[in-house]
Backbone as a chain_set.jsonl record, in Angstrom:
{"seq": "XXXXXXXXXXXXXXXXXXXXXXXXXXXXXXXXXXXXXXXXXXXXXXXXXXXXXXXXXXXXXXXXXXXXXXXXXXXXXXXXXXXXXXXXXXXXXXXXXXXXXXXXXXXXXXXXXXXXXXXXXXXXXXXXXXXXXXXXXXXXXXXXXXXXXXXXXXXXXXXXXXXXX", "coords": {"N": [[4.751, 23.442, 9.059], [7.168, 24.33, 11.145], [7.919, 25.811, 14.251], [8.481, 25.472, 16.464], [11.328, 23.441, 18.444], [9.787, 21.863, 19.826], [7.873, 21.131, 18.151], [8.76, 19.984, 16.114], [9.799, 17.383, 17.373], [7.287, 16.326, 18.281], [6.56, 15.662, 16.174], [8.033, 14.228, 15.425], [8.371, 11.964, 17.274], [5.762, 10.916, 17.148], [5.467, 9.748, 13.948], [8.078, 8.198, 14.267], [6.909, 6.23, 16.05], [4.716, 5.043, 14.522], [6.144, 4.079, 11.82], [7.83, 1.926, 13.244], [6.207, 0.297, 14.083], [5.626, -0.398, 11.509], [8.135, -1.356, 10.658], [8.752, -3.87, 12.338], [6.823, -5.472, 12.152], [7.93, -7.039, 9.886], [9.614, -10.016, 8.258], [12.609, -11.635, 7.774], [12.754, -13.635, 5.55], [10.927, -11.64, 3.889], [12.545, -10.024, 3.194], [13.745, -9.882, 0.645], [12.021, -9.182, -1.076], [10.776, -7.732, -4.026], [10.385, -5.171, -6.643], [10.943, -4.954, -9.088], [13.167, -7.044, -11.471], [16.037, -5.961, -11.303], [15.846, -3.634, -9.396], [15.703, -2.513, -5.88], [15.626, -4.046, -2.968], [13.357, -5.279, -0.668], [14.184, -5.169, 2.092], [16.762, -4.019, 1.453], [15.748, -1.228, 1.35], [14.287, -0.344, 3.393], [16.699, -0.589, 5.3], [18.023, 1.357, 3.971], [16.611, 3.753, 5.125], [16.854, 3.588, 7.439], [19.275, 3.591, 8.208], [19.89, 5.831, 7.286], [18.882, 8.426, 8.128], [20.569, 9.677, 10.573], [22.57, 10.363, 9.806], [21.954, 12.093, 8.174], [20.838, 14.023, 9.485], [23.002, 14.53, 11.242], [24.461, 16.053, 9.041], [22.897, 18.15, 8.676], [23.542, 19.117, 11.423], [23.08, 18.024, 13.989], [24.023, 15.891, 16.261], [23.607, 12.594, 16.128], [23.054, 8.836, 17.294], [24.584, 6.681, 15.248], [24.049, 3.5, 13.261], [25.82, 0.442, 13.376], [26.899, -1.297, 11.151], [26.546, -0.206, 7.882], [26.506, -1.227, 5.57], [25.985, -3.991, 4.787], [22.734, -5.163, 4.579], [20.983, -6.467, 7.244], [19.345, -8.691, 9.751], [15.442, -8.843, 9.484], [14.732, -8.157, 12.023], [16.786, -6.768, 13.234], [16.929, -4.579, 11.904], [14.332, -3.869, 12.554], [15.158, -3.221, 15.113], [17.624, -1.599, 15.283], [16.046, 0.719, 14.357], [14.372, 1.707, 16.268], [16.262, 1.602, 17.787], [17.824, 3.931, 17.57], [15.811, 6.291, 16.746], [15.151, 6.483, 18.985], [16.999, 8.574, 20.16], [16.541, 11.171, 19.045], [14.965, 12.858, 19.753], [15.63, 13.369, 22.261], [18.627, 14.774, 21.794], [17.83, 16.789, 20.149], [16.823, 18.54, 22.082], [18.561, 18.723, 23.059], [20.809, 19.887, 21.69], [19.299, 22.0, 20.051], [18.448, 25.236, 19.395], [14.646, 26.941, 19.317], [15.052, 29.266, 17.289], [17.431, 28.128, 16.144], [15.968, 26.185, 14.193], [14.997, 28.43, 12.624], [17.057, 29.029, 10.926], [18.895, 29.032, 7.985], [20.308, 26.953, 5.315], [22.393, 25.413, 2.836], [20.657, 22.783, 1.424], [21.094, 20.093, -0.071], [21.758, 21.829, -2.712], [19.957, 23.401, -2.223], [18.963, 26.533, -0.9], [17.702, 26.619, 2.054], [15.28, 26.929, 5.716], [16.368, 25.301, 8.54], [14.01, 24.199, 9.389], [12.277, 23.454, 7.007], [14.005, 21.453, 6.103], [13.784, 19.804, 7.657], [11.459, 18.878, 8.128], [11.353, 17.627, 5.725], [13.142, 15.488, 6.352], [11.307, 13.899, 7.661], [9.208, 13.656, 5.87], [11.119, 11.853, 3.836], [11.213, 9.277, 5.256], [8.64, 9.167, 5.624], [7.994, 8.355, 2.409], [9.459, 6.503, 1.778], [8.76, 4.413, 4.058], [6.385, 3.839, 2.957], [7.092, 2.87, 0.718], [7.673, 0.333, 1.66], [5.431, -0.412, 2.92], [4.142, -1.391, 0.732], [5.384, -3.419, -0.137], [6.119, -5.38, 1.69], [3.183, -6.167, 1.663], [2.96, -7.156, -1.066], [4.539, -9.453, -0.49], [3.361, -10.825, 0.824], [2.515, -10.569, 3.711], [1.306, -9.155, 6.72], [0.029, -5.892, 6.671], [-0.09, -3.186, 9.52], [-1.544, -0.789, 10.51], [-1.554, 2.869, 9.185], [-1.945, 5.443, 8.912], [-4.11, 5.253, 9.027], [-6.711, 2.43, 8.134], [-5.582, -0.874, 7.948], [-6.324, -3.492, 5.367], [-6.542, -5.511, 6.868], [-6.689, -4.431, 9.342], [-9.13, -3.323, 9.075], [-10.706, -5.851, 8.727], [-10.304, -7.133, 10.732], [-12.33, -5.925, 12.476], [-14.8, -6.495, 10.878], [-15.473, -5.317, 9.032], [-15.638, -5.186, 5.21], [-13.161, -4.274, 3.309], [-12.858, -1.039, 1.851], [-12.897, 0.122, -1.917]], "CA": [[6.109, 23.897, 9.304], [8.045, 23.592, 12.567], [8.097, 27.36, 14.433], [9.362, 25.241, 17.998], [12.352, 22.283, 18.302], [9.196, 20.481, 20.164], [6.618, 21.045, 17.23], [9.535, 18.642, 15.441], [9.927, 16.393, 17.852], [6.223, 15.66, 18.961], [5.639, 14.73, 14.853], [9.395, 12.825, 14.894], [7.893, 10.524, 18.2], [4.449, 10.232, 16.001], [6.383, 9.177, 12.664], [8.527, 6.398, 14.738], [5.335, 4.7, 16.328], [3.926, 4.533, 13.066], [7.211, 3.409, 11.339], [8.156, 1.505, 14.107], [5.255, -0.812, 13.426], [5.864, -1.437, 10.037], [9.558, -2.631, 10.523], [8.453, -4.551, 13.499], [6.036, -6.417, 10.623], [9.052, -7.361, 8.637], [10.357, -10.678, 8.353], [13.691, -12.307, 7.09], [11.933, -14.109, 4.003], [10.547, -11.229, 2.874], [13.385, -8.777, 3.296], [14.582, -9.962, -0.753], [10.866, -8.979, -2.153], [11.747, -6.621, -4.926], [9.164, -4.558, -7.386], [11.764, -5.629, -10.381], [14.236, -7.368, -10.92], [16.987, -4.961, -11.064], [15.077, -2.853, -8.24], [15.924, -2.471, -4.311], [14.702, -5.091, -2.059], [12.578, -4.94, 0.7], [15.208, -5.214, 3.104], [17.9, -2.148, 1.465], [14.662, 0.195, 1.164], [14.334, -0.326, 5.345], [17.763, -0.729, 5.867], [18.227, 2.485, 3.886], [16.1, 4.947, 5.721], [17.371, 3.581, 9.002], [20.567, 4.313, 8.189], [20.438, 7.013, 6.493], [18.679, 9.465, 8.966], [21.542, 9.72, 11.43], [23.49, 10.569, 8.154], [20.888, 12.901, 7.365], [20.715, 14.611, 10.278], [24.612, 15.188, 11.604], [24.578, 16.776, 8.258], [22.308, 19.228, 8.728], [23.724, 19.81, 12.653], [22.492, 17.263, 15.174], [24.87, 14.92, 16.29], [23.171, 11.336, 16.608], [23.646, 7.86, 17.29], [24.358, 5.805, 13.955], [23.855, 2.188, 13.017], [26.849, -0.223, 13.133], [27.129, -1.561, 10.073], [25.537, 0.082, 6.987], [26.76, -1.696, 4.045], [25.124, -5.207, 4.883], [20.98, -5.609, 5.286], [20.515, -7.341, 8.652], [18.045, -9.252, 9.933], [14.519, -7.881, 10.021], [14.901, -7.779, 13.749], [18.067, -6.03, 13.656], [16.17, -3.253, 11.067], [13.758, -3.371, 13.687], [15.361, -3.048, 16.347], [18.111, -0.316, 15.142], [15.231, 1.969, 14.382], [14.312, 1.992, 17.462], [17.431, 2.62, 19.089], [18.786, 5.299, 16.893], [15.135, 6.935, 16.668], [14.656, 7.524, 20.672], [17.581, 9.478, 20.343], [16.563, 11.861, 18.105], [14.15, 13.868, 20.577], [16.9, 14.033, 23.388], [19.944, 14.955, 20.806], [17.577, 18.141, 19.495], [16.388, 19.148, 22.747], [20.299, 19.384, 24.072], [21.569, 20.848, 20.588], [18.584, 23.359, 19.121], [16.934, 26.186, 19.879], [13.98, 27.403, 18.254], [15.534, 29.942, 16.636], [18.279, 27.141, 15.224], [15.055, 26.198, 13.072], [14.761, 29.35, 11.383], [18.733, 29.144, 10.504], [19.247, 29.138, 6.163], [21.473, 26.479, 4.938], [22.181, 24.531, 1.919], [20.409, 21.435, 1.76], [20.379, 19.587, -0.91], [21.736, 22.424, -3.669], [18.769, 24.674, -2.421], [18.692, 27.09, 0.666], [16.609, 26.321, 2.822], [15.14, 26.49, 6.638], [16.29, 24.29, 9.256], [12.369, 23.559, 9.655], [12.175, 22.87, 6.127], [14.969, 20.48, 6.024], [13.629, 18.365, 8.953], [10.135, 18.187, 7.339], [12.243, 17.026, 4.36], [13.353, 14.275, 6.36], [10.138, 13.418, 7.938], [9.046, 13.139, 4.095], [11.77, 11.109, 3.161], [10.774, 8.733, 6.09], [7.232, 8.468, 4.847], [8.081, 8.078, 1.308], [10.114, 4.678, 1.858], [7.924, 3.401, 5.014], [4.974, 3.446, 1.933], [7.589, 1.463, -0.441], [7.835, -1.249, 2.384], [4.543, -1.455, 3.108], [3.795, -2.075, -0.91], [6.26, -4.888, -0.972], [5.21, -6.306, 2.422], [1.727, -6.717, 0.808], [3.426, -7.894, -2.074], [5.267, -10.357, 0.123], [2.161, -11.695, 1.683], [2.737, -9.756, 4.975], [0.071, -8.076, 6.885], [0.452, -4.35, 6.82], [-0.462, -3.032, 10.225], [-2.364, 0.699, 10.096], [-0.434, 4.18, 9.6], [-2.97, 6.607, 9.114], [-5.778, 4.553, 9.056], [-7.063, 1.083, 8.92], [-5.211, -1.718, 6.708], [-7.038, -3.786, 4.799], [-6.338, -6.39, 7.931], [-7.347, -4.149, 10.098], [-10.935, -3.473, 8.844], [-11.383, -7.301, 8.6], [-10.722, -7.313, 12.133], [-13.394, -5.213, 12.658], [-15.729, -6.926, 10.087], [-15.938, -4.82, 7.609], [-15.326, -5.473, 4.061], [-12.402, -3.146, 3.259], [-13.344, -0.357, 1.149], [-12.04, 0.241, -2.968]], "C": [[6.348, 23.9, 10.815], [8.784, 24.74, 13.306], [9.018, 26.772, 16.147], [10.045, 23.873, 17.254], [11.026, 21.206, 18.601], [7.785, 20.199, 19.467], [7.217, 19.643, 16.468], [9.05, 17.516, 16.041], [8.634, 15.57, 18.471], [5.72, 15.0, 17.375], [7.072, 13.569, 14.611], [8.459, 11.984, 15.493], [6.411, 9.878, 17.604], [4.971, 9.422, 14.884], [7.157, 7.658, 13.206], [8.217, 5.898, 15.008], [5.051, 4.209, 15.107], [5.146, 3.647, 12.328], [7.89, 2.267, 11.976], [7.436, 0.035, 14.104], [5.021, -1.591, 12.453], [7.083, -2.342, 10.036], [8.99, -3.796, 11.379], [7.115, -5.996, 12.545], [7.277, -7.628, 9.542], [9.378, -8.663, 8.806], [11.722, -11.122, 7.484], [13.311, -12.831, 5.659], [11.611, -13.133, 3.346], [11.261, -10.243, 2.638], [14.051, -8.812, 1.717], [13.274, -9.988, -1.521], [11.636, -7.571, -2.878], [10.193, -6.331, -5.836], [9.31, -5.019, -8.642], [12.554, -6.47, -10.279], [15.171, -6.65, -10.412], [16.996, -3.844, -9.854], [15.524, -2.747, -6.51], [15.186, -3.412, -3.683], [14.115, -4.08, -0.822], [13.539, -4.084, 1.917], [16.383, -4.015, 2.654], [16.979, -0.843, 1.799], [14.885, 0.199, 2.712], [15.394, -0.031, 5.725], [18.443, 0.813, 5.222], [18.082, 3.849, 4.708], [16.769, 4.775, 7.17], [18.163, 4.055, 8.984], [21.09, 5.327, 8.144], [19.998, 8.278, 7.444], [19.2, 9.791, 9.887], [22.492, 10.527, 10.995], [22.769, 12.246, 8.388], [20.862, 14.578, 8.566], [22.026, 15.527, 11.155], [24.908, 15.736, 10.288], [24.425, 18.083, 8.095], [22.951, 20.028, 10.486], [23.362, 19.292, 13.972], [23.145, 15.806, 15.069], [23.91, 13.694, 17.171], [23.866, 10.079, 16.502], [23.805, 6.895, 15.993], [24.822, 4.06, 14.669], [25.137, 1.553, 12.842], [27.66, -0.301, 11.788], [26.222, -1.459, 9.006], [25.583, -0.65, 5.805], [25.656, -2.962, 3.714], [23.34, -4.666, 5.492], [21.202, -6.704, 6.342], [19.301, -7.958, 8.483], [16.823, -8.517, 10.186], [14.24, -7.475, 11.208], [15.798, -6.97, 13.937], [17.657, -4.584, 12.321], [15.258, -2.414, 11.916], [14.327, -2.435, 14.995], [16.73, -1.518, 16.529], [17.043, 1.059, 14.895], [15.106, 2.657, 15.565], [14.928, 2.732, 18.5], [17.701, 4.011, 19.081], [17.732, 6.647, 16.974], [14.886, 7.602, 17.701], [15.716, 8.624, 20.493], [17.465, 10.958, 20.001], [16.312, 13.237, 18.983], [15.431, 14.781, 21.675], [18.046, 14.833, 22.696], [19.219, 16.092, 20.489], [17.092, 19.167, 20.582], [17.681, 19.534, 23.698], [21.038, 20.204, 22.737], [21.102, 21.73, 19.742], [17.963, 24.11, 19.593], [15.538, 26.605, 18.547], [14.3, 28.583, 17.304], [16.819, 29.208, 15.508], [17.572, 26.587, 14.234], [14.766, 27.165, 12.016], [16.496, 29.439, 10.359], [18.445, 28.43, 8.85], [20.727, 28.289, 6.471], [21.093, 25.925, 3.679], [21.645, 23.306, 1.739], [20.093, 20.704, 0.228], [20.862, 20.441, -2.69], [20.442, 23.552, -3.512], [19.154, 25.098, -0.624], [17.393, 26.906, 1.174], [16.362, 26.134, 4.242], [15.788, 25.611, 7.121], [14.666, 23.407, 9.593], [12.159, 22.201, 8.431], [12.904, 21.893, 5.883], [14.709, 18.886, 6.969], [12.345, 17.967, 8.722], [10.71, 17.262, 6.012], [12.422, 15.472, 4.666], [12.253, 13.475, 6.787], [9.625, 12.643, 6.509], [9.577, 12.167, 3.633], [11.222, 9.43, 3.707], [9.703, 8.171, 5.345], [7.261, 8.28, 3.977], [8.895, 6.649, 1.528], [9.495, 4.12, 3.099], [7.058, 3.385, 3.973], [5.665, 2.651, 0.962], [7.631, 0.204, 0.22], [6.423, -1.936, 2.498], [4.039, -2.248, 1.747], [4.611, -3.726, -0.848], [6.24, -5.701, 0.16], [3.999, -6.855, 2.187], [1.934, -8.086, -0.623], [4.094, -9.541, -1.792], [4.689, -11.406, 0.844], [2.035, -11.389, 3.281], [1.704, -8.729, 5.304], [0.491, -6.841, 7.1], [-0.199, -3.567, 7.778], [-0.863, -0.996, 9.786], [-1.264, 1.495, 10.63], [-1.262, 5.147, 10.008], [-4.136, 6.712, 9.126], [-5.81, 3.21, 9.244], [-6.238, 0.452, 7.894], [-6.198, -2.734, 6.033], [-7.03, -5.061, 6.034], [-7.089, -5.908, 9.286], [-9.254, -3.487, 10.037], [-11.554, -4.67, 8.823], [-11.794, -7.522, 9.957], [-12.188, -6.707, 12.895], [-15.003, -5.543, 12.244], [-16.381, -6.23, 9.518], [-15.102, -4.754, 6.061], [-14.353, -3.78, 4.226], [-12.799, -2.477, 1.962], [-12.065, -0.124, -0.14], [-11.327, 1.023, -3.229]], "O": [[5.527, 23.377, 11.568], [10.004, 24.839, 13.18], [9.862, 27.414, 16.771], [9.732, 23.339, 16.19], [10.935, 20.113, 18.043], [6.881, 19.458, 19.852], [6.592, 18.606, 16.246], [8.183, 16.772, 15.584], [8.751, 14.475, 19.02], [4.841, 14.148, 17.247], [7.145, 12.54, 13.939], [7.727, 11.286, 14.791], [6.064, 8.697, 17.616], [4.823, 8.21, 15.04], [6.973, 6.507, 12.81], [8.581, 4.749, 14.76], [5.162, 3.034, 14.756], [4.974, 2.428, 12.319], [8.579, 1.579, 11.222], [7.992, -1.063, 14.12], [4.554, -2.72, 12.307], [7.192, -3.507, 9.653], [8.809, -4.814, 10.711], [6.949, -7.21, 12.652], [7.194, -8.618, 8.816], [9.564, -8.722, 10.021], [11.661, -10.783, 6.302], [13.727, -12.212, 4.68], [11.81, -13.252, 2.137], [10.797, -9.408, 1.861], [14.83, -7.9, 1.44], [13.228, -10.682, -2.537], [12.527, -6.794, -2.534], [9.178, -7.022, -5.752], [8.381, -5.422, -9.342], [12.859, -6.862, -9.152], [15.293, -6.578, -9.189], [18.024, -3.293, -9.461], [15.458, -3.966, -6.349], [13.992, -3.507, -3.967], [14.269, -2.955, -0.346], [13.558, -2.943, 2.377], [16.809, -3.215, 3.486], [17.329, 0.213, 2.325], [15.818, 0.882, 3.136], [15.404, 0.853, 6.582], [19.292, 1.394, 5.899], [18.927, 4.717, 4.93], [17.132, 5.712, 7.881], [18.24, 5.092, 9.641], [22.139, 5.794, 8.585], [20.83, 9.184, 7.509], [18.406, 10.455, 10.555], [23.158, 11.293, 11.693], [23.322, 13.284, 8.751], [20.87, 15.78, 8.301], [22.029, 16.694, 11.549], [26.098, 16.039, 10.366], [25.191, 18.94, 7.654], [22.829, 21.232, 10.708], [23.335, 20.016, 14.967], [22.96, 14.909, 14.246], [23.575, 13.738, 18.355], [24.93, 9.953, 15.896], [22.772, 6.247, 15.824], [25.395, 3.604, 15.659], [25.789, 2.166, 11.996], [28.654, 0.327, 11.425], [25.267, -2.229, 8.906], [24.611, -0.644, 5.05], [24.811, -3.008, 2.82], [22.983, -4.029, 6.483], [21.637, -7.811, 6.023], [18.475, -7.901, 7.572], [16.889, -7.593, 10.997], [13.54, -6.488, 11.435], [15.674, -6.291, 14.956], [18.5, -3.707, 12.132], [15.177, -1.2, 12.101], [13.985, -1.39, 15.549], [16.798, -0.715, 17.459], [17.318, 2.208, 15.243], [15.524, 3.77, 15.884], [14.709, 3.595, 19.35], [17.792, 4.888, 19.941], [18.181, 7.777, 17.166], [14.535, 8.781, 17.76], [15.263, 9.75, 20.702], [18.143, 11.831, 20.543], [16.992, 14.263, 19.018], [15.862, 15.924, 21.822], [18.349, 15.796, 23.401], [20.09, 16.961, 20.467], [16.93, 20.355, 20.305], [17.787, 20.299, 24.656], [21.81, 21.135, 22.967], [21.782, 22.284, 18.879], [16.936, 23.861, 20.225], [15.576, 26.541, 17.318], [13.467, 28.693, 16.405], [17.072, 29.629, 14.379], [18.231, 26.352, 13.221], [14.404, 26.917, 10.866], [16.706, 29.931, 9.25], [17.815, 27.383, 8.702], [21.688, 28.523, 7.204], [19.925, 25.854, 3.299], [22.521, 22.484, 2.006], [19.048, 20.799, -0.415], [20.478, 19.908, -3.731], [20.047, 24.326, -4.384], [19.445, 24.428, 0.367], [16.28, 27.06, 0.671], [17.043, 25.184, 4.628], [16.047, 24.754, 6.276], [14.459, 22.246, 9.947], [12.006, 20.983, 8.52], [12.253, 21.128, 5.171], [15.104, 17.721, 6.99], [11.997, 16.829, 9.037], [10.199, 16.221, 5.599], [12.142, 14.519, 3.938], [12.181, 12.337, 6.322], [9.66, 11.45, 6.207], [8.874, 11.397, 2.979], [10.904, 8.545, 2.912], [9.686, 7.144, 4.667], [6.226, 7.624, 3.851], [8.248, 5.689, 1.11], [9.862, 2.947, 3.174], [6.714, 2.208, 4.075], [5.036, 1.79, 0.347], [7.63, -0.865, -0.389], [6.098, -3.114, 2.351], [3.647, -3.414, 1.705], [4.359, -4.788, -1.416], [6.339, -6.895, -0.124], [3.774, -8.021, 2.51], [1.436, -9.163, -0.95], [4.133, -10.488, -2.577], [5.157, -12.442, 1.316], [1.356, -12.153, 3.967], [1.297, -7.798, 4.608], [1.474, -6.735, 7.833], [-1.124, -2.97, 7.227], [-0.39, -0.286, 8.898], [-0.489, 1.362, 11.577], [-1.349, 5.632, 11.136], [-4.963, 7.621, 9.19], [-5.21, 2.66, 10.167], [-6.085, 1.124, 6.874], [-7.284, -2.481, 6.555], [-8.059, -5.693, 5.797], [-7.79, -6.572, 10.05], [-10.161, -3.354, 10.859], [-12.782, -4.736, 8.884], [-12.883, -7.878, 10.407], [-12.845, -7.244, 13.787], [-16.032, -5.171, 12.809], [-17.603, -6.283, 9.372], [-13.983, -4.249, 5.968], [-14.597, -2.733, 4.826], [-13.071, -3.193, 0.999], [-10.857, -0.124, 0.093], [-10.642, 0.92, -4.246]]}, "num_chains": 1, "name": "protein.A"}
């Protein structure tokens, strides 16, 4: 849980390296891999979370920079490269509009009360729950999946060791 604004923001700037890496993986070809048919592509799942945490966030009380155009999937460079933008902001935008005490603040989120802490771990969560659907369908896509929290199965080769089951 998240007792300072810069307990947040030192696991946001962790979370967007790591995430940051996976879009940055992405290409155009494989941005229409899908799990089903009927299913989300590669490219909305990415193009979702980018979007959506700007959303997500001037919701809850922290006015950030959003993404141009949300409707259309872009190019994997332009998935890339909006993360990026929209993500540096995040740190500066909470360190001019929260105090630590604005973390303990009760609101609705969601149909449940809940923390400002809890709400921004929420999104952290949300974050890591669709950066792990991309990397599945980058794998799926034939795309190397560079390491989050450990090694990828690419990156233990590098190393020369058989990747473990």
């Amino acid at each position: 849980m998240y007792c300072r604004v810069e307990d947040f923001i030192d696991e946001w700037k962790n979370e967007a390296v790591l995430t940051q890496k996976v879009l940055d993986g992405l290409t155009d070809e494989a941005l229409s891999q899908q799990v089903y048919p009927e299913g989300r592509t590669l490219g909305r799942i990415a193009w979702h979370f980018v979007t959506n945490f700007p959303d997500y966030l001037t919701k809850f009380g922290v006015s950030v920079a959003k993404a141009q155009n949300v409707s259309e999937v872009p190019s994997a460079k332009e998935i890339a490269e909006t993360f990026k933008a929209v993500s540096s902001h995040v740190a500066t935008a909470l360190q001019e509009q929260w105090t630590d005490d604005t973390l303990k603040q009760i609101q609705n989120a969601f149909g449940r009360m809940e923390s400002n802490a809890t709400i921004f771990m929420g999104l952290i969560k949300h974050i890591v729950h669709h950066r792990g659907q991309v990397t599945i369908l980058m794998r799926q896509a034939g795309l190397p999946i560079p390491a989050v929290y450990g090694p990828s199965k690419e990156g233990w080769e590098q190393v020369g060791v058989t990747p473990p089951l």
